[in-house]
N, C-alpha and C positions, 0 to 999 in steps of 0.2 A: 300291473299297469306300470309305466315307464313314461316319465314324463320329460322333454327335453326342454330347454331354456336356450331359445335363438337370437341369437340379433338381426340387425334389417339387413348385415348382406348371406342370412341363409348359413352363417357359422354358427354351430353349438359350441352355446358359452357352459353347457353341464346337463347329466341328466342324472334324475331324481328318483324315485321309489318312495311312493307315499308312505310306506309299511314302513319305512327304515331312514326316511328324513323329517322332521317336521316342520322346517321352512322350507317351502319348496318357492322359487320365484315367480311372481306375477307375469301372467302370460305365457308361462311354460306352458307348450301342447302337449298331448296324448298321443305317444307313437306305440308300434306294435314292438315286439320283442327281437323281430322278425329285422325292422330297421333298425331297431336298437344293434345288432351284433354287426349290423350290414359296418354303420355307420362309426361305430367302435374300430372296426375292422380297418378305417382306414378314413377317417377324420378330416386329414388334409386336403383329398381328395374330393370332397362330398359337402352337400349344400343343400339347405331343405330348399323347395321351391314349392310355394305355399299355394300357387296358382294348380303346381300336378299334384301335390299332396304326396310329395314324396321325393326323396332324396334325387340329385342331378349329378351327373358329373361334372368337378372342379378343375381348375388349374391355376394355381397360385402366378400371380405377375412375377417375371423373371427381376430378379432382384439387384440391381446396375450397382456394380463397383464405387463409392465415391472417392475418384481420385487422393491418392496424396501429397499433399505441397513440400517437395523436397527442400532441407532447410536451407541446401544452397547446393548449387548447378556449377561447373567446371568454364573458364572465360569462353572458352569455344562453344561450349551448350548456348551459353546466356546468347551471343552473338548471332548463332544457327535463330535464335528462338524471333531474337528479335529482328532480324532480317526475315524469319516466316512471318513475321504479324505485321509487315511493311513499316514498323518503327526507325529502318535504317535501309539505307539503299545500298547497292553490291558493292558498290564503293567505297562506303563507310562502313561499311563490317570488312570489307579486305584491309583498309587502311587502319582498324581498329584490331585486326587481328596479328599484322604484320607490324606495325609501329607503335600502334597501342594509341592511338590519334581518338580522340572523344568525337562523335558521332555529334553533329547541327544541334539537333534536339537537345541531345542531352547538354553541350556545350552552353546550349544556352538558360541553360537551369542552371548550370555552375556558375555560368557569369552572371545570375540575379545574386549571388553568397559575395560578401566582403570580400576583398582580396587574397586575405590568408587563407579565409576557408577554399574559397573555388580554386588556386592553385594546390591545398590539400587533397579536394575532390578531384583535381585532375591528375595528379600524381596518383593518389589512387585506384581511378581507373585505370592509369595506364599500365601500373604495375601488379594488380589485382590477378590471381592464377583462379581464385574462384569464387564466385558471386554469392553471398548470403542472404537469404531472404531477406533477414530479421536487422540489415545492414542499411547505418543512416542514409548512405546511400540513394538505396532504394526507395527508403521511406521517403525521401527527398522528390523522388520524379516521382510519385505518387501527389505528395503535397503540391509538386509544381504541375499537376495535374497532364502531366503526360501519360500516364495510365493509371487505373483505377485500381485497389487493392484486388480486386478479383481477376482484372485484366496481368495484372504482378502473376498472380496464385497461376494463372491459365501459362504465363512464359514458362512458369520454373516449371510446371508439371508437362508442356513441350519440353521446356529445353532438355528435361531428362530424358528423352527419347530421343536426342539425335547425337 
């Protein structure tokens, strides 16, 4: 006798042999030997289905890549990204790519910082060759709520695609 231990979606969490286990788990069924080899044989693919009384075939959910947030994107990426997510108009990513000119938005997140800081911050966009996630920066138009940390994570992980 061969007793399996299922959970509620039809996976075998183990099976038993009363003659050679002595805890055997509460609710463990009584299968044939017959299923036992079936099921052995190929585990991932199979699923008890307690309504047929016997194993079904499976198919595990395809398992979705979870993106990586590159730590920092090339000034032409970040620009590509943020002109795809309508953050900046044709305008201001041509004038930001060719002069190095701060984009409305953001201009106006540097102009809420004291004066030393926002000519800091403009200076450094404009001479910036490549954008770091993890850079005050960024954390800045996040706090000034022009995008949200996940909406950040979603540019850098475009902007390394173009």
């Amino acid at each position: 006798m061969i007793l399996a231990h299922i959970d509620d979606s039809g996976a075998a969490l183990g099976f038993y042999d009363p003659a050679l286990h002595a805890v055997i788990p509460e609710g463990a069924i009584e299968i044939s030997e017959e299923i036992w080899a079936a099921w052995i044989a190929d585990t991932a693919g199979q699923r008890w289905d307690a309504v047929a009384g016997g194993l079904v075939p499976y198919t595990p959910p395809a398992v979705q890549p979870v993106p990586v947030v590159p730590r920092s994107i090339s000034r032409r990426q970040l620009l590509l990204a943020l002109h795809g997510a309508g953050l900046i108009t044709d305008a201001e990513a041509l004038a930001a790519a060719t002069s190095g000119a701060v984009p409305a938005q953001v201009d106006a997140v540097f102009g809420a910082l004291p004066p030393t800081d926002a000519l800091s911050a403009r200076i450094t966009w404009a001479t910036m060759s490549v954008a770091e996630r993890a850079h005050p920066l960024i954390g800045m138009l996040i706090t000034a709520e022009l995008a949200t940390a996940e909406e950040v994570d979603a540019l850098f992980i475009d902007g390394a695609t173009r």
